[in-house]
N, C-alpha and C positions, 0 to 999 in steps of 0.2 A: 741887835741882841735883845732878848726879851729876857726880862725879870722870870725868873720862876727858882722854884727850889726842886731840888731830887732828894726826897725821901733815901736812896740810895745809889748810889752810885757804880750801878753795874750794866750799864745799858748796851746791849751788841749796836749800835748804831747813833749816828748825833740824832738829837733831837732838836726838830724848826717847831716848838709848841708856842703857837699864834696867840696865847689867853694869857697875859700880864699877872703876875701876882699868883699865880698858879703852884697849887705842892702839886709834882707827879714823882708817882709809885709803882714800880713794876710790883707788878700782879703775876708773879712766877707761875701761880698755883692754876689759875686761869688764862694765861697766856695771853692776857692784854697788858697796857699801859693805862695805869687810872689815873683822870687829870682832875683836880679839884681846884676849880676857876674861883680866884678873890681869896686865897687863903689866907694870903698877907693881911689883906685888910678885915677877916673875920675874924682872926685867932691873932695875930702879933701886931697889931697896927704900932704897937711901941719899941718894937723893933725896926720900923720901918723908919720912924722919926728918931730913935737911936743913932742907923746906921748914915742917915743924912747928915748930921749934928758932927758923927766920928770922922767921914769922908774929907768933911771941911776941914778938922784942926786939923786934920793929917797933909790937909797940902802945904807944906814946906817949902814950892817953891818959890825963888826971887822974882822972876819976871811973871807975874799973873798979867801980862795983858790978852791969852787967851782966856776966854770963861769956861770953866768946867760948872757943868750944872751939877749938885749931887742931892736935890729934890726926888724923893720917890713920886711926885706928879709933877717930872719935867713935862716939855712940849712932848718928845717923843713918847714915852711911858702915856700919859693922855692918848696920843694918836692910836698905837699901838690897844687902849682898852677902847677907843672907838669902834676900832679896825673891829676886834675882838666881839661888840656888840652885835654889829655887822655879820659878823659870824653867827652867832645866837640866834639871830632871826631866821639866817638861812638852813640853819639845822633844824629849826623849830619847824619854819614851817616843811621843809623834809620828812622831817616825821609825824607831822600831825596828815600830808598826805597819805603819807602808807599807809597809816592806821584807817582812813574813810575808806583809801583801794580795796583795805582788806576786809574792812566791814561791806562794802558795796558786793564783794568776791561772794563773801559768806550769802549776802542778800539774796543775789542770785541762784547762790548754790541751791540754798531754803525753798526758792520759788519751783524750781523744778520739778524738786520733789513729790 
């Protein structure tokens, strides 16, 4: 399960959104899904130490000899913004490709002329 929030809650389909921390907003008007990666920790990070704090008193049960983590930077939330990085790099450098193919495209194009 990844951490994120929904701006609102009208999505025709689940959402697998691989960026930890994330608001996503459907973009009705433009017909995409807009993700904003690290929202938690840009705009509410006292919520995040809030919701850890509250999780805790709230466990009322007798037998804790299982551990429930309820850290906003357990192990998995950690792996999952690795993961996340990981991602980053691979869309970056994706896009910083196109953009030479398409400068290189235009180069060419120029040269003919």
């Amino acid at each position: 399960m990844h951490p994120f929030t929904i701006a609102k809650g009208d999505f025709p389909a689940e959402l697998n959104i691989p960026i930890p921390f994330s608001l996503v907003s459907n973009d009705v008007s433009n017909d995409k899904l807009v993700v904003m990666p690290g929202y938690w920790f840009m705009y509410n990070m006292y919520a995040l130490a809030r919701n850890a704090d509250k999780y805790a008193s709230r466990d009322k049960r007798i037998d804790k000899s299982l551990t429930i983590e309820y850290d906003y930077l357990a192990p998995d939330s950690v792996n999952e913004m690795m993961d996340a990085l990981q991602l980053f790099k691979q869309l970056t450098a994706t896009a910083w490709a196109t953009k030479e193919q398409k400068k290189q495209s235009a180069k060419r194009t120029a040269e003919k002329r």
